[in-house]
PDB file with SEQRES, HELIX, SHEET and CRYST1 records, atoms N, CA, C and O in Angstrom:
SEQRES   1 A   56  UNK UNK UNK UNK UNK UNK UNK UNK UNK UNK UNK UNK UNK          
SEQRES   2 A   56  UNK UNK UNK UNK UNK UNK UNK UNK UNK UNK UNK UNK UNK          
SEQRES   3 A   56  UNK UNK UNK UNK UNK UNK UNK UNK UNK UNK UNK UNK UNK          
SEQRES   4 A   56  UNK UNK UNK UNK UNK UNK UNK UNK UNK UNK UNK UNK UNK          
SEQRES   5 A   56  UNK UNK UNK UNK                                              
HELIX    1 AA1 UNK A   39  UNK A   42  1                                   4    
SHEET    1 AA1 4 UNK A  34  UNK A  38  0                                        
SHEET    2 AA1 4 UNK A  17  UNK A  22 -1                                        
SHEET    3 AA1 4 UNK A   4  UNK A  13 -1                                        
SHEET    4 AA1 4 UNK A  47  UNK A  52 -1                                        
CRYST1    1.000    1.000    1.000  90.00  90.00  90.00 P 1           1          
ATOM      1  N   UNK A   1      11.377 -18.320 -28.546  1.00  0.00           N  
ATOM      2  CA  UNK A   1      10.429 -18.373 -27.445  1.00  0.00           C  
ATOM      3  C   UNK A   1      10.988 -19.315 -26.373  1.00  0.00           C  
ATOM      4  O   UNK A   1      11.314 -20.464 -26.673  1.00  0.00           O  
ATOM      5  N   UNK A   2      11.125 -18.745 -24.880  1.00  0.00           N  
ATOM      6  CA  UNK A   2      11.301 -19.396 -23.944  1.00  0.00           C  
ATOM      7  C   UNK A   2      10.520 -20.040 -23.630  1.00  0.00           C  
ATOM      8  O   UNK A   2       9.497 -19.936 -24.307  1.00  0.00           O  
ATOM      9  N   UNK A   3      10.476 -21.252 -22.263  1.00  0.00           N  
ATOM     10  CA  UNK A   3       9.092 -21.349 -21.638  1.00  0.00           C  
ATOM     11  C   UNK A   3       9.803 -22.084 -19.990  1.00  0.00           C  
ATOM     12  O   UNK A   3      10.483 -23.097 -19.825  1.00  0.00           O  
ATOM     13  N   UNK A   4       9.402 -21.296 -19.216  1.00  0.00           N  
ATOM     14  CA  UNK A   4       9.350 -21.352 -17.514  1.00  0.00           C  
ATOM     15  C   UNK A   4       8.371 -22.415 -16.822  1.00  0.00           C  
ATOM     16  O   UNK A   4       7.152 -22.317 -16.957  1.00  0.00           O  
ATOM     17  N   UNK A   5       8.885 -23.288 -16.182  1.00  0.00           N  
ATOM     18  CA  UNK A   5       7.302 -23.893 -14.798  1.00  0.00           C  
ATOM     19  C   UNK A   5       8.014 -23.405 -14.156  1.00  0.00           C  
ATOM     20  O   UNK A   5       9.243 -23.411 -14.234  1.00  0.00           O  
ATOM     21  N   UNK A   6       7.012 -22.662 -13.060  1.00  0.00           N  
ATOM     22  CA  UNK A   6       7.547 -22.464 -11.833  1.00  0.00           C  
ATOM     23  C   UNK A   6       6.159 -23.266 -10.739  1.00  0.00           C  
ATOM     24  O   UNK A   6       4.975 -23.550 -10.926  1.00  0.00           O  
ATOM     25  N   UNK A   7       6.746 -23.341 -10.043  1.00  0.00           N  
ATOM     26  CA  UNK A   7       5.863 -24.400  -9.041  1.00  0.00           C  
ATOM     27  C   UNK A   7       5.602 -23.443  -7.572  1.00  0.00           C  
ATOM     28  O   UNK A   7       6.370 -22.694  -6.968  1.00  0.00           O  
ATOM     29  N   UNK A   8       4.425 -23.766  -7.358  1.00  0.00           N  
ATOM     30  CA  UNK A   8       4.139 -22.587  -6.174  1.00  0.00           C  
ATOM     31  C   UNK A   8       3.551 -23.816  -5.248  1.00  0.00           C  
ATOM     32  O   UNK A   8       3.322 -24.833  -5.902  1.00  0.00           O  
ATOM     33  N   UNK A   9       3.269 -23.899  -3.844  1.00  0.00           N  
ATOM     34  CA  UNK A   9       3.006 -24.275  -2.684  1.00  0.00           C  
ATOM     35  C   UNK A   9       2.019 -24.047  -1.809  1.00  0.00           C  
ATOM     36  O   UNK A   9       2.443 -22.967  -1.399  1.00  0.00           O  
ATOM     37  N   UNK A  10       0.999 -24.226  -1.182  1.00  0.00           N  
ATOM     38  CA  UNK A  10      -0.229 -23.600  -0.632  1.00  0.00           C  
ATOM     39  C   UNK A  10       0.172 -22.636   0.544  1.00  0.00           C  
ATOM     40  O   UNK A  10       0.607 -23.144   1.577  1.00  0.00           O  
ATOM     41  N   UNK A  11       0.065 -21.465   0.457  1.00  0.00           N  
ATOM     42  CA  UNK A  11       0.649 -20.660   1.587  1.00  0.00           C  
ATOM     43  C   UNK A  11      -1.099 -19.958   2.552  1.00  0.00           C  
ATOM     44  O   UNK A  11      -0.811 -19.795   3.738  1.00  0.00           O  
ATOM     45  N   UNK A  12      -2.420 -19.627   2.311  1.00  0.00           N  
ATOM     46  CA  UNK A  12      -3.089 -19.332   3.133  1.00  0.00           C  
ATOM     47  C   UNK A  12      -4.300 -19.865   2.096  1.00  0.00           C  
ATOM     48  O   UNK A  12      -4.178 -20.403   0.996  1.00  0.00           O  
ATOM     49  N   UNK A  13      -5.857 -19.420   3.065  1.00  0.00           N  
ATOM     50  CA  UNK A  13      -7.072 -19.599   2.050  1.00  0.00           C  
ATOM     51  C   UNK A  13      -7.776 -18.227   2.090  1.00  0.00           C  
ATOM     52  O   UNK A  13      -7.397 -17.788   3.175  1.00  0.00           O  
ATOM     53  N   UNK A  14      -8.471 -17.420   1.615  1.00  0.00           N  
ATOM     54  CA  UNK A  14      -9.349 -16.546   1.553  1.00  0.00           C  
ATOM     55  C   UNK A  14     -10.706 -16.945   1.134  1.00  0.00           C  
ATOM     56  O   UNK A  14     -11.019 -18.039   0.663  1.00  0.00           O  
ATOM     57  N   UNK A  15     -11.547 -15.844   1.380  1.00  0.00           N  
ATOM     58  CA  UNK A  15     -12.823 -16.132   1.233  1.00  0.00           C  
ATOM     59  C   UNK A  15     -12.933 -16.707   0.179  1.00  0.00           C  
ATOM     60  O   UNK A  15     -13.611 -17.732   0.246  1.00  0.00           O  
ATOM     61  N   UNK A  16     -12.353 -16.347  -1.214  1.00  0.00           N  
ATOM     62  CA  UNK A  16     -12.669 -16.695  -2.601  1.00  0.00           C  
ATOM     63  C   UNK A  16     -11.655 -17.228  -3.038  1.00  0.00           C  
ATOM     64  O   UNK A  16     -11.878 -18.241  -3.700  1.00  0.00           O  
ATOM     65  N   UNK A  17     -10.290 -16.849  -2.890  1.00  0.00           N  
ATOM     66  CA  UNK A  17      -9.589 -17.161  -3.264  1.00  0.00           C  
ATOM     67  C   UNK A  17      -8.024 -18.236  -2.446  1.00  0.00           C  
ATOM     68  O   UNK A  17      -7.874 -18.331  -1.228  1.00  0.00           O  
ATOM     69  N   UNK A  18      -7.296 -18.744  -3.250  1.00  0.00           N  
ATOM     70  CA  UNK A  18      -6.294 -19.157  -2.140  1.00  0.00           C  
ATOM     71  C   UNK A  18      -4.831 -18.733  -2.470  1.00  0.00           C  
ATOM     72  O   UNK A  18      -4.552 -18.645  -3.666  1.00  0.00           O  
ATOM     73  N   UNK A  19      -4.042 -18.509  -1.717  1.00  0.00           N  
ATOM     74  CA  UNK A  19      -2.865 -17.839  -1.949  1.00  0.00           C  
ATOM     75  C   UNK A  19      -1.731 -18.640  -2.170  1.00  0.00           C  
ATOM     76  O   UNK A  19      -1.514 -19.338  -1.179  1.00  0.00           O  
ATOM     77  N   UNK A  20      -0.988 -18.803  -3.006  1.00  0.00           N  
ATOM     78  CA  UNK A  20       0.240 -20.170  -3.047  1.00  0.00           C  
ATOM     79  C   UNK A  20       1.387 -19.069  -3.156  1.00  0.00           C  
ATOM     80  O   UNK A  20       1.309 -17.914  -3.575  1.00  0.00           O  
ATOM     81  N   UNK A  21       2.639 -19.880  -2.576  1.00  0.00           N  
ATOM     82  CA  UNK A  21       3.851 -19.202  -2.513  1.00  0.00           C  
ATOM     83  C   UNK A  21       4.823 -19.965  -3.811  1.00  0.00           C  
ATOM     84  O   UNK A  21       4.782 -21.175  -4.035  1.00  0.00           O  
ATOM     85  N   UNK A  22       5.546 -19.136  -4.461  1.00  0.00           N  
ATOM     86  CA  UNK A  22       6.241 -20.184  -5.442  1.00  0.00           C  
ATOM     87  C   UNK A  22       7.634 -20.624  -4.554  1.00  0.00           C  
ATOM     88  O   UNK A  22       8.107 -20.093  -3.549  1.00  0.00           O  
ATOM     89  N   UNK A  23       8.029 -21.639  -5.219  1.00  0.00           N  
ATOM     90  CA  UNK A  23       8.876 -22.390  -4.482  1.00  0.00           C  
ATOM     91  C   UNK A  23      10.212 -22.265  -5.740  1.00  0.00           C  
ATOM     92  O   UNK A  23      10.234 -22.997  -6.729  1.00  0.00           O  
ATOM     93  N   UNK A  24      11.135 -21.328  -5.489  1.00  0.00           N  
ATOM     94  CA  UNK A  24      12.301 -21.475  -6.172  1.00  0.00           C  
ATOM     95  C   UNK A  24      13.195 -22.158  -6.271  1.00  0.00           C  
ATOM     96  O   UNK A  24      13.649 -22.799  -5.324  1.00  0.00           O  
ATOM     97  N   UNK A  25      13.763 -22.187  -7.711  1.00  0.00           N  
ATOM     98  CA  UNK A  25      14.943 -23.715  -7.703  1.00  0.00           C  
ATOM     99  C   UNK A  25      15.865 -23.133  -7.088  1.00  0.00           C  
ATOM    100  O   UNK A  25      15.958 -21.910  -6.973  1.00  0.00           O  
ATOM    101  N   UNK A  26      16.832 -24.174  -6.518  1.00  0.00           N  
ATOM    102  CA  UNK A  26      17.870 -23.564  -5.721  1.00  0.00           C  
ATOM    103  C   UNK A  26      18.907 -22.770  -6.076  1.00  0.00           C  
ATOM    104  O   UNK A  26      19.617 -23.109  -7.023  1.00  0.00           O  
ATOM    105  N   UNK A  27      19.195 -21.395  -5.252  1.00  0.00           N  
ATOM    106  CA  UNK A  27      20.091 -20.457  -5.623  1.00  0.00           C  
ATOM    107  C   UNK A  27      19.416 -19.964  -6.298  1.00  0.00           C  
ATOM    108  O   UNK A  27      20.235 -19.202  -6.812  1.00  0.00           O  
ATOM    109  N   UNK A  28      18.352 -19.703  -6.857  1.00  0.00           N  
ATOM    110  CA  UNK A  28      17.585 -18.465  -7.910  1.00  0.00           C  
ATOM    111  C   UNK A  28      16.586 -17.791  -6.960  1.00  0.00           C  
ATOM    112  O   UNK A  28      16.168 -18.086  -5.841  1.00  0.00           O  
ATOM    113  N   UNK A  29      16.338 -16.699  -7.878  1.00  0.00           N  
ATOM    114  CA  UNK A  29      15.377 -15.797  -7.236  1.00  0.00           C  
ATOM    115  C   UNK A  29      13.995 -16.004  -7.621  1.00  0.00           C  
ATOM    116  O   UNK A  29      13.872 -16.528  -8.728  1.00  0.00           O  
ATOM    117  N   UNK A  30      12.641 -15.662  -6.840  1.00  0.00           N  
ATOM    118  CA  UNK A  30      11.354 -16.109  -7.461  1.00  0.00           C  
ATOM    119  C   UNK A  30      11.289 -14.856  -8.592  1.00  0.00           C  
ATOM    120  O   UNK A  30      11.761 -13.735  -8.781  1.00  0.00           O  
ATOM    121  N   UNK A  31      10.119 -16.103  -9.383  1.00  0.00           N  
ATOM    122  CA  UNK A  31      10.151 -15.323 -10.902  1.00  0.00           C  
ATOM    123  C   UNK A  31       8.749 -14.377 -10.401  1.00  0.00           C  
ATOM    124  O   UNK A  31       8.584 -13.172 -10.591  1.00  0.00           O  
ATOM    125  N   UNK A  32       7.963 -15.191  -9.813  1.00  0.00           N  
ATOM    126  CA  UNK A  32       6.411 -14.727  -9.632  1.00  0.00           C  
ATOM    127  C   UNK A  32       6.755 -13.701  -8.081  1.00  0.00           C  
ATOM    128  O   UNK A  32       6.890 -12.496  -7.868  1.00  0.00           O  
ATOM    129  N   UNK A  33       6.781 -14.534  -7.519  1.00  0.00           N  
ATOM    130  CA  UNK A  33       6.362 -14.352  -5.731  1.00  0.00           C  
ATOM    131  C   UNK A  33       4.772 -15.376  -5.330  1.00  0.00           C  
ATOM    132  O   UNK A  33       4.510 -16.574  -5.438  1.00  0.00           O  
ATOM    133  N   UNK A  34       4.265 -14.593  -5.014  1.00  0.00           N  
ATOM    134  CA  UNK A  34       2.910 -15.074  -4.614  1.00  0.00           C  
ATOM    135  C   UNK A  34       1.928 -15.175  -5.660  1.00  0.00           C  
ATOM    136  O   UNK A  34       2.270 -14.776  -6.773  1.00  0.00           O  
ATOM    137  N   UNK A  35       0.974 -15.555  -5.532  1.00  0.00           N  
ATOM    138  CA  UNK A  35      -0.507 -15.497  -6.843  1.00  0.00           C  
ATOM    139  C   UNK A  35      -1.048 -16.104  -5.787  1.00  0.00           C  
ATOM    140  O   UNK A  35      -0.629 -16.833  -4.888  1.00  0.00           O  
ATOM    141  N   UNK A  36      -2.701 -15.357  -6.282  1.00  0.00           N  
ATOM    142  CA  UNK A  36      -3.489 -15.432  -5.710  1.00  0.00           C  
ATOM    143  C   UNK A  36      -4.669 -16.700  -6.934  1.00  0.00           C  
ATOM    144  O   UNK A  36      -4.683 -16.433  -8.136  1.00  0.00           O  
ATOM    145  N   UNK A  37      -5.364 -17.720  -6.508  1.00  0.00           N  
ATOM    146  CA  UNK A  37      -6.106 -18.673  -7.744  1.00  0.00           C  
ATOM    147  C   UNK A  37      -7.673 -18.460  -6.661  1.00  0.00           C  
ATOM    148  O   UNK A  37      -7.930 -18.321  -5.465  1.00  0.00           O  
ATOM    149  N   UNK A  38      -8.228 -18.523  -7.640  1.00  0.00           N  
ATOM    150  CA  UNK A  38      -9.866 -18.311  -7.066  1.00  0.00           C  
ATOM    151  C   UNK A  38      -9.954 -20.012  -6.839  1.00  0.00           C  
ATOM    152  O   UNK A  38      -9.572 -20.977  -7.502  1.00  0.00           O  
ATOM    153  N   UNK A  39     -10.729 -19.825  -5.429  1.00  0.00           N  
ATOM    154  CA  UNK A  39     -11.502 -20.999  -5.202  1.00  0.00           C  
ATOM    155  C   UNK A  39     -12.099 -22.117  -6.095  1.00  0.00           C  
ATOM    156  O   UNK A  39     -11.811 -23.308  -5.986  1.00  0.00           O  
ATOM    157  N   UNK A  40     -12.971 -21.583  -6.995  1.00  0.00           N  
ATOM    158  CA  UNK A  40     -13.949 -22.778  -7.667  1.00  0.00           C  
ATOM    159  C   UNK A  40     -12.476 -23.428  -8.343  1.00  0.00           C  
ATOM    160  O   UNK A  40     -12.371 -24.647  -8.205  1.00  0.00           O  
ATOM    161  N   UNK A  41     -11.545 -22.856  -8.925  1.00  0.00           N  
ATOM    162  CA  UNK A  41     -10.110 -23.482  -9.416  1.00  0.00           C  
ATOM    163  C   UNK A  41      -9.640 -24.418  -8.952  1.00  0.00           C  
ATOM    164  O   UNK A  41      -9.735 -25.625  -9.176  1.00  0.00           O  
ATOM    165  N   UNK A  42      -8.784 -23.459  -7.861  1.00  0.00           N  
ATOM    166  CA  UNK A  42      -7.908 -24.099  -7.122  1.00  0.00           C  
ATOM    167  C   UNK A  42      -8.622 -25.877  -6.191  1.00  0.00           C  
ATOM    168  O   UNK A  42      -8.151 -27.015  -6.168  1.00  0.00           O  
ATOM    169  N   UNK A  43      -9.639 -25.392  -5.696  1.00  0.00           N  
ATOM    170  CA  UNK A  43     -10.236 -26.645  -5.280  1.00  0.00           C  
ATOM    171  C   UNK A  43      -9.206 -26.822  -3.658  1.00  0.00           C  
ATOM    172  O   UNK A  43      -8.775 -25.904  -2.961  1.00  0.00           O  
ATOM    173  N   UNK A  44      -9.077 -28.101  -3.476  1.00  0.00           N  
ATOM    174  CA  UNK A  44      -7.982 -28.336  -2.327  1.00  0.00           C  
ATOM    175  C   UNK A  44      -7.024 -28.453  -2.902  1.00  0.00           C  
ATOM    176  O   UNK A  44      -6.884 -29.653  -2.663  1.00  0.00           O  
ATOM    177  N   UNK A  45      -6.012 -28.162  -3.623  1.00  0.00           N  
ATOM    178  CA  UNK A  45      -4.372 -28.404  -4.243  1.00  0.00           C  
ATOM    179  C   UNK A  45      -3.556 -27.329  -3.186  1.00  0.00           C  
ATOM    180  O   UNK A  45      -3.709 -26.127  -2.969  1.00  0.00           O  
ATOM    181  N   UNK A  46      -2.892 -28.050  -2.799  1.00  0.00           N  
ATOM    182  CA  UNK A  46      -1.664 -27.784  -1.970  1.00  0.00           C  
ATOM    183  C   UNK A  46      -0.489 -27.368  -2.750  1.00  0.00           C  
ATOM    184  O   UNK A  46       0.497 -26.876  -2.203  1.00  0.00           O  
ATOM    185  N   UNK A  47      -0.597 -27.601  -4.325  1.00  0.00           N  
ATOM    186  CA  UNK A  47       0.537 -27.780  -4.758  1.00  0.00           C  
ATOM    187  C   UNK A  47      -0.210 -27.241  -6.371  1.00  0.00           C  
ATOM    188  O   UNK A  47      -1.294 -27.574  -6.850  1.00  0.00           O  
ATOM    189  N   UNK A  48       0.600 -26.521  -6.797  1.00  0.00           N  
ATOM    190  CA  UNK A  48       0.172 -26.008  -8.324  1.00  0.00           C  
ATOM    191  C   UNK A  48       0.870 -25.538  -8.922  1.00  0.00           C  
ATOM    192  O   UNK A  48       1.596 -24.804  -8.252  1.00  0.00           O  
ATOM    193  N   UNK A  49       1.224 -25.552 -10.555  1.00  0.00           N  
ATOM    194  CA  UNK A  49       2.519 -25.220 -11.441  1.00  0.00           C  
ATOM    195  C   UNK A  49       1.833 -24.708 -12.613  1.00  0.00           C  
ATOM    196  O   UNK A  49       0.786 -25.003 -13.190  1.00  0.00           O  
ATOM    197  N   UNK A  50       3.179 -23.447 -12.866  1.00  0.00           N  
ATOM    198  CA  UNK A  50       2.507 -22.662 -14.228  1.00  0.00           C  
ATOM    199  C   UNK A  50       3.300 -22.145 -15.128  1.00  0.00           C  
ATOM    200  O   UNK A  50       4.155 -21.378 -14.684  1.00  0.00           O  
ATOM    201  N   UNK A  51       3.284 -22.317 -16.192  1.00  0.00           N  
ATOM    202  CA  UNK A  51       3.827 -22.595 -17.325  1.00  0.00           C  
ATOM    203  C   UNK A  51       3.760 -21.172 -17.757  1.00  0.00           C  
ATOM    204  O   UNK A  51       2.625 -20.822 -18.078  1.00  0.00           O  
ATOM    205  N   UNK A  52       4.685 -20.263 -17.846  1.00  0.00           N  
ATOM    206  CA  UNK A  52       5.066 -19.107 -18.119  1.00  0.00           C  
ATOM    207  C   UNK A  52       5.895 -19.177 -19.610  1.00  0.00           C  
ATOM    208  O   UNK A  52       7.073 -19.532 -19.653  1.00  0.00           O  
ATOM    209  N   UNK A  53       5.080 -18.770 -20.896  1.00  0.00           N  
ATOM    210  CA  UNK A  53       6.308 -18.483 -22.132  1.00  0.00           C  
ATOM    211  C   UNK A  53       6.398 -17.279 -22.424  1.00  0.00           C  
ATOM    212  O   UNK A  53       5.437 -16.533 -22.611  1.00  0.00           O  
ATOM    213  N   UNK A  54       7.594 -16.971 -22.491  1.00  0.00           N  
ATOM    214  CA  UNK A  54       8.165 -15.632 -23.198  1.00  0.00           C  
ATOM    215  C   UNK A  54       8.643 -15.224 -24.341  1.00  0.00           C  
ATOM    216  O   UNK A  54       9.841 -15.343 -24.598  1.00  0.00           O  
ATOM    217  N   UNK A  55       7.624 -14.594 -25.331  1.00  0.00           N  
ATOM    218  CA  UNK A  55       8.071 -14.291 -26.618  1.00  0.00           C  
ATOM    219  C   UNK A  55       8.643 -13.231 -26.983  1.00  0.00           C  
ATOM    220  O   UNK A  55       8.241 -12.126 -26.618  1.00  0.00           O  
ATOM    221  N   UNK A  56       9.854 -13.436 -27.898  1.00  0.00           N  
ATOM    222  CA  UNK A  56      10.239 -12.019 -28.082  1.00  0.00           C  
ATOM    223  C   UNK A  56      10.124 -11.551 -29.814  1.00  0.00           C  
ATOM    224  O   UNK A  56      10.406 -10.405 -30.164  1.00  0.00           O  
TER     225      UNK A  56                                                      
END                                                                             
């Protein structure tokens, strides 16, 4: 079992939800892209990380 953080960045807000951009380590490609986190969550964080494991 692997396990990934990838760290995403506040990119817009929506009615409900807010949109973060992930922020890739350098020279790699994004694992995610965008995600979308619902409001009551996210709260004000500018900044949010997520722990991705991969089992095989």
């Amino acid at each position: 079992m692997s396990e990934k953080k990838v760290k995403f960045k506040f990119e817009k807000e929506n009615k409900n939800s807010v949109r973060f951009e992930e922020v890739p380590e350098d020279g790699m490609p994004p694992v995610i892209g965008s995600i979308y986190v619902q409001k009551w969550f996210a709260g004000s964080s500018k900044k949010i990380e997520i722990t991705i494991k991969k089992t095989d």
